[in-house]
GUZAVO-796175 format. One record per residue: x, y, z of N, C-alpha, C, O in turn; chain; residue in three letters; residue number from 1. Coordinates in steps of 0.001 Angstrom, whole numbers, plus 524288, in hexadecimal, padded with zeros to 5 digits. Example, Ala and Ser with C-alpha at 12.3 -4.5 7.8 and 13.67 -1.06 7.14 Angstrom:
   n_u   n_v   n_w  ca_u  ca_v  ca_w   c_u   c_v   c_w   o_u   o_v   o_w cadena residuo num
 83386 7E9C6 81E78 8300C 7EE6C 81E78 83390 7F31C 81E78 8379C 7F309 82111      A     Ala   1
 83232 7F736 81BA8 83566 7FBDC 81BE4 83264 8001E 81EBE 83461 80472 81F67      A     Ser   2
% end
This chain:
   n_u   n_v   n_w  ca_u  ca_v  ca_w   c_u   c_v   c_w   o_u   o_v   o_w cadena residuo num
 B0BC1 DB2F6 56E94 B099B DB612 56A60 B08BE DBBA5 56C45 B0870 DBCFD 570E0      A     Unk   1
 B0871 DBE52 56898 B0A4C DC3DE 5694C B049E DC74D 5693D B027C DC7DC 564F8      A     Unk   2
 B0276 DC953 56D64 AFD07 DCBD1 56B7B AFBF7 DCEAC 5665D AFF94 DD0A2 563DE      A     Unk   3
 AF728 DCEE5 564D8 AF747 DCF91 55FE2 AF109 DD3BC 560C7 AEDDC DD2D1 56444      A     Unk   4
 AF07E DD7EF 55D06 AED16 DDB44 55E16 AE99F DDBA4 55889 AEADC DDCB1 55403      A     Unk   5
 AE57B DDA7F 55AAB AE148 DDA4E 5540C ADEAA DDF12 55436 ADBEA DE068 557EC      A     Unk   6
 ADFE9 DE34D 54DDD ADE5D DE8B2 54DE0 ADA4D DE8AF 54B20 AD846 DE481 549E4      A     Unk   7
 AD870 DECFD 549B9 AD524 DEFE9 544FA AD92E DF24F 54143 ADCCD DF516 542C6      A     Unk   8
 AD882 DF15C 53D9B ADCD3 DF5DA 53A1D AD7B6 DF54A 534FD AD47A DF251 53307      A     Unk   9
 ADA3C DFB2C 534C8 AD6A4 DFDB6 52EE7 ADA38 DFF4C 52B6F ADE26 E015D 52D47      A     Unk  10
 AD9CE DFEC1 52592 ADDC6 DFF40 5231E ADD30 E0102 51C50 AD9A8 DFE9B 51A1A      A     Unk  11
 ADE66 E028C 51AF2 ADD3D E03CE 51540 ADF80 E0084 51201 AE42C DFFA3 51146      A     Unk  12
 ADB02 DFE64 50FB3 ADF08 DF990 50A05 ADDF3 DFB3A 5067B ADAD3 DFED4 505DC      A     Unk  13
 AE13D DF811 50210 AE092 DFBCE 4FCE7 ADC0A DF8B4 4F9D1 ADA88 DF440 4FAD5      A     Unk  14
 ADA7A DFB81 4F673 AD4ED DF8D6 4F3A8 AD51B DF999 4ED30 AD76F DFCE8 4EA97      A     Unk  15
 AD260 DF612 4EBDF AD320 DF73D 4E58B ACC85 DF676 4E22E ACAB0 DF211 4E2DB      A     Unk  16
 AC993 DF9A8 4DF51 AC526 DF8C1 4DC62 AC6F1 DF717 4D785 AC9D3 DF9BC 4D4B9      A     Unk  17
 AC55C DF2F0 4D682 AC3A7 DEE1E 4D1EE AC0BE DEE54 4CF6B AC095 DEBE0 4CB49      A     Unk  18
 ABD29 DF190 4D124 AB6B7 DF241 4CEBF AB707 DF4B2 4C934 AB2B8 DF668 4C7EE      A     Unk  19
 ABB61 DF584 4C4E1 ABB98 DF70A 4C054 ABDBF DFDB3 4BF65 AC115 DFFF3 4C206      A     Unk  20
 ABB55 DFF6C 4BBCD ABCB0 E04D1 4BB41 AB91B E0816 4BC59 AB481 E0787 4BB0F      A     Unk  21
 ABB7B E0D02 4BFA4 AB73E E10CD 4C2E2 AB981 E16D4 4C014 ABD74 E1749 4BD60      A     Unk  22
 AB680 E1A42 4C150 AB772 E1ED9 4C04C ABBF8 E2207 4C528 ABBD3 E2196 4C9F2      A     Unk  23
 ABE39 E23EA 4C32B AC2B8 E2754 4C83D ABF51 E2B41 4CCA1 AC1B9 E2E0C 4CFB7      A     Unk  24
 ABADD E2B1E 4CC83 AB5CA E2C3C 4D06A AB501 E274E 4D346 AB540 E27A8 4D810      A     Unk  25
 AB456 E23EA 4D1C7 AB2CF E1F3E 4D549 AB7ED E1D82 4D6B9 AB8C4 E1DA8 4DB74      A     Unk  26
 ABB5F E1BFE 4D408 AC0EF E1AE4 4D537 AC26E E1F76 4DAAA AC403 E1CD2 4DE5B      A     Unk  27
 AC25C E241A 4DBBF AC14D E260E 4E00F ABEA1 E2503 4E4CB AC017 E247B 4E958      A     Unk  28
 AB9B3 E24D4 4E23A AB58D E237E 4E6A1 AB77E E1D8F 4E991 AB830 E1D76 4EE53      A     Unk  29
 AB808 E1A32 4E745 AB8C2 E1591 4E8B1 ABED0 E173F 4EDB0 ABEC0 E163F 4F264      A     Unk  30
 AC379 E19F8 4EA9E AC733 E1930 4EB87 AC5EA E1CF0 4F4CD AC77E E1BBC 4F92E      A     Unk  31
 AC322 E2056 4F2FA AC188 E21E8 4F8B9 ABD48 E2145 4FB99 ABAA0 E248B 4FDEA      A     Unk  32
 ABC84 E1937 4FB00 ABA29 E18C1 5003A ABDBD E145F 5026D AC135 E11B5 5006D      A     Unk  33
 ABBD8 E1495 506C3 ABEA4 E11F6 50AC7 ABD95 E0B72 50B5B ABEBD E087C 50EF7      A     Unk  34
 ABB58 E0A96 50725 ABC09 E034A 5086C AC145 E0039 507E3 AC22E DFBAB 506A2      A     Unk  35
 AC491 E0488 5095B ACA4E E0076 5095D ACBC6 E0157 50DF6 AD07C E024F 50DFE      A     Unk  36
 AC924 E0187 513BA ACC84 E0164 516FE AC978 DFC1A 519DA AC4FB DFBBA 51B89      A     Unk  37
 ACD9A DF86B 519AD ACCB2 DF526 51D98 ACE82 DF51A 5239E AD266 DF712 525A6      A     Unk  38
 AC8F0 DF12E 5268A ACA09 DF185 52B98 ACAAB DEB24 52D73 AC818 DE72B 52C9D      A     Unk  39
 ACF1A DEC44 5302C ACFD8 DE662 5316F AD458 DE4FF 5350D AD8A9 DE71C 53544      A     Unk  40
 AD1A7 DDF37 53923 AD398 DDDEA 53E53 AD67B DDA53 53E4D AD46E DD615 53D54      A     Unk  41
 ADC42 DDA67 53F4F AE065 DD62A 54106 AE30B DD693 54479 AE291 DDA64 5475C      A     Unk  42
 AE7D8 DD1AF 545A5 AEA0C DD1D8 54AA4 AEE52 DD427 5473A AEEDE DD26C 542C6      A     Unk  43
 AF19A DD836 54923 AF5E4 DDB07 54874 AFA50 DD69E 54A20 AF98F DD486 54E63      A     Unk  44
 AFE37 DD53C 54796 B0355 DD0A9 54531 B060B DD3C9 54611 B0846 DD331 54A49      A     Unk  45
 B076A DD858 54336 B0D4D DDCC4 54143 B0A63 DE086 53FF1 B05E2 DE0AC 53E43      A     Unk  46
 B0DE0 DE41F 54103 B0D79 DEA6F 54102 B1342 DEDE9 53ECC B16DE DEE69 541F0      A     Unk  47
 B13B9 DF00D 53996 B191B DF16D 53AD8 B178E DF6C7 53794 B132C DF6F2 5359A      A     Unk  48
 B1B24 DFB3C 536F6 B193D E004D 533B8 B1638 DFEA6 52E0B B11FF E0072 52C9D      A     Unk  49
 B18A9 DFBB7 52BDE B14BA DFBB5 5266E B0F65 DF787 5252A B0C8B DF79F 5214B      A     Unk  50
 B0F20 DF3A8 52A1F B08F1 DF2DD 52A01 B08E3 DEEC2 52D1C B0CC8 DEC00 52DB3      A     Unk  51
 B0284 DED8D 53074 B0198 DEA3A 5324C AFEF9 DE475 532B4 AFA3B DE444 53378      A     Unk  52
 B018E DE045 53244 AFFCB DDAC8 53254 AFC22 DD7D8 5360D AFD57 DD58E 53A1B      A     Unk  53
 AF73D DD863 533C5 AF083 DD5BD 5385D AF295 DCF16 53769 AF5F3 DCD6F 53467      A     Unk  54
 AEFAE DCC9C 53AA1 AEDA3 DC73D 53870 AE7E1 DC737 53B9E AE6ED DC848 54035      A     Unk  55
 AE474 DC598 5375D ADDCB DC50C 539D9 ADD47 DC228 53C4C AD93D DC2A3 53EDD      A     Unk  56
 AE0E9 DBCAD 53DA0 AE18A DB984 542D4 AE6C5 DB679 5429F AEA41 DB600 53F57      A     Unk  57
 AE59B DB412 548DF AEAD0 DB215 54B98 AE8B4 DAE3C 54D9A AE46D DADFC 54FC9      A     Unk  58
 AECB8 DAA0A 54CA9 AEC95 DA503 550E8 AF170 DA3E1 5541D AF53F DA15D 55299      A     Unk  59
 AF07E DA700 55AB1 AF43A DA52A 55C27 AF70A DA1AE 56005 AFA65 DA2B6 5634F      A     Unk  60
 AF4FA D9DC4 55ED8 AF580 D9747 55EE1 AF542 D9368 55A6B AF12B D90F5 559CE      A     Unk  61
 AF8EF D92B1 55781 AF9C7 D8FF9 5531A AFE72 D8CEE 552CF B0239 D8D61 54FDE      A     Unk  62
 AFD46 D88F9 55745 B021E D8536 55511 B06C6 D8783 558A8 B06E9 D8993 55CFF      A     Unk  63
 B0AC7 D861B 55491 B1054 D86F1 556BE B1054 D8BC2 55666 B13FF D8D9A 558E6      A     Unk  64
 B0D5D D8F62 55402 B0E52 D95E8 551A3 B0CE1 D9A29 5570E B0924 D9927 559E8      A     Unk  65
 B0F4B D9D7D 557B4 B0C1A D9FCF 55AD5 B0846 DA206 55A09 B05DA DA35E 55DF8      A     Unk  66
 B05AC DA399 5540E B00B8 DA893 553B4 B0065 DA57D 54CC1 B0434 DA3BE 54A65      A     Unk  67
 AFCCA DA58F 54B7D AFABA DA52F 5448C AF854 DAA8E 54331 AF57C DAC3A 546B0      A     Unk  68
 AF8C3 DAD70 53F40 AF471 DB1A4 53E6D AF31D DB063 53866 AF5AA DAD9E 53567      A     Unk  69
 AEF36 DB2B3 53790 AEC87 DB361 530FB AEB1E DB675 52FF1 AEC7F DBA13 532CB      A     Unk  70
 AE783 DB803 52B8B AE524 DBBC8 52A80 AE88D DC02E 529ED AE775 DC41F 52C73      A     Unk  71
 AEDCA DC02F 52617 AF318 DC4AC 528FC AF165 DCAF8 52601 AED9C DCA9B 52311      A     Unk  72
 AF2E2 DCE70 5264F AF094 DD413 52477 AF34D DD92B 52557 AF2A1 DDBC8 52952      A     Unk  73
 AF755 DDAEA 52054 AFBD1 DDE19 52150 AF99D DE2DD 520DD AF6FD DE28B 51CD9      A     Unk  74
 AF93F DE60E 5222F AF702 DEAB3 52072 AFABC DEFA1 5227B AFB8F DF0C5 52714      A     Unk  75
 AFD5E DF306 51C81 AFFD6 DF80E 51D6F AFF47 DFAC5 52059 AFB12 DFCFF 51FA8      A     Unk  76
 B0232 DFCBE 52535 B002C E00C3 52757 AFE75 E04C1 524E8 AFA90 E0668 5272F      A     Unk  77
 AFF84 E073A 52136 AFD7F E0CAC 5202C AF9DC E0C67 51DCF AF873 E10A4 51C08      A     Unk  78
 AF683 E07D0 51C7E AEFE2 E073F 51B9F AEC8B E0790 51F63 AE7E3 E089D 51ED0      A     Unk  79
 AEF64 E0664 524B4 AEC16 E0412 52811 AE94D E099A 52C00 AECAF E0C2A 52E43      A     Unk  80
 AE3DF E0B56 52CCD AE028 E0F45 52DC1 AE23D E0ED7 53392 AE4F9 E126F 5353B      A     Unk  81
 AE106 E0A6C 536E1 AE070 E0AD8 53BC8 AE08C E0566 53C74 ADEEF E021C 53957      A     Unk  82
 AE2F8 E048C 5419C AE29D E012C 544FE AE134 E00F2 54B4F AE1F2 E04E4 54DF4      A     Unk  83
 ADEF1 DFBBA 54DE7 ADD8E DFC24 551D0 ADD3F DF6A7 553AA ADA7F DF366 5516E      A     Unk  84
 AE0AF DF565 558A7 AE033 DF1A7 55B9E AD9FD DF08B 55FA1 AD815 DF2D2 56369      A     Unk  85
 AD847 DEB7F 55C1C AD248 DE9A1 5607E AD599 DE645 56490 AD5A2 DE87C 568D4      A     Unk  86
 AD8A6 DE12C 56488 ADA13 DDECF 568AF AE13B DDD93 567AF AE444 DDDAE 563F5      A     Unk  87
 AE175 DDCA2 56C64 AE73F DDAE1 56D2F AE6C4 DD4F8 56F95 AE4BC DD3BA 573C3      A     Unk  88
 AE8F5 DD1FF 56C27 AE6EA DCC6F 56D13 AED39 DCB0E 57198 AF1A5 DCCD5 570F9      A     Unk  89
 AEBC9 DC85C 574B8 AF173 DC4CC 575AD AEE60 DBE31 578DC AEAD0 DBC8A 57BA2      A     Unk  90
 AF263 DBCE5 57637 AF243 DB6E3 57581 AF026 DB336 57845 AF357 DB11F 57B33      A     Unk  91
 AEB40 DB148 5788D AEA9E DAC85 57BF2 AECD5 DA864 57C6E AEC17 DA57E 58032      A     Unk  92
 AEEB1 DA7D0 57A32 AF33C DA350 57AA5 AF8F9 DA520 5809C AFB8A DA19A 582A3      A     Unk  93
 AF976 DA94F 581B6 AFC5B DAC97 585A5 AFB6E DA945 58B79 AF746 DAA60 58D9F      A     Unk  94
 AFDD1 DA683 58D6E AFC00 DA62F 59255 AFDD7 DA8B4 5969E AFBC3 DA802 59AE6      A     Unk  95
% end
């Protein structure tokens, strides 16, 4: 199994208000604050120019398989604020 590195990435998603009909003053106000940027930690899968694939975990010992992951999470690069590697995992299973 192939080391695998779990980041921080921050990212801008898109958002939508439900809350009915507002005035084009509040429809503003709302539209410039910042509760659409999410922050959030996975193991980096793929990386290619137009966006990158997390999974929030791995099992890698499963059977006949070499690695299981879940939790999967595509996200565009050109949303994404910043990234940052906390660890670089490699395999206990390695002898």
């Amino acid at each position: 199994m192939e080391n695998k590195k779990l980041i921080l990435v921050g990212w801008a998603d898109a958002i939508e208000n439900l809350d009915g009909w507002h005035t084009q003053e509040e429809a503003i106000e709302w539209g410039r604050t910042d509760d659409w940027i999410v922050h959030q930690v996975g193991w980096i899968l793929d990386e290619t120019e137009s966006y990158i694939l997390l999974s929030s975990r791995f099992n890698e010992a499963c059977g006949d398989r070499d690695s299981s992951v879940g939790g999967l999470f595509k996200i565009p690069k050109p949303w994404i604020l910043y990234m940052k590697t906390l660890v670089e995992f490699k395999s206990v299973l390695d002898k």
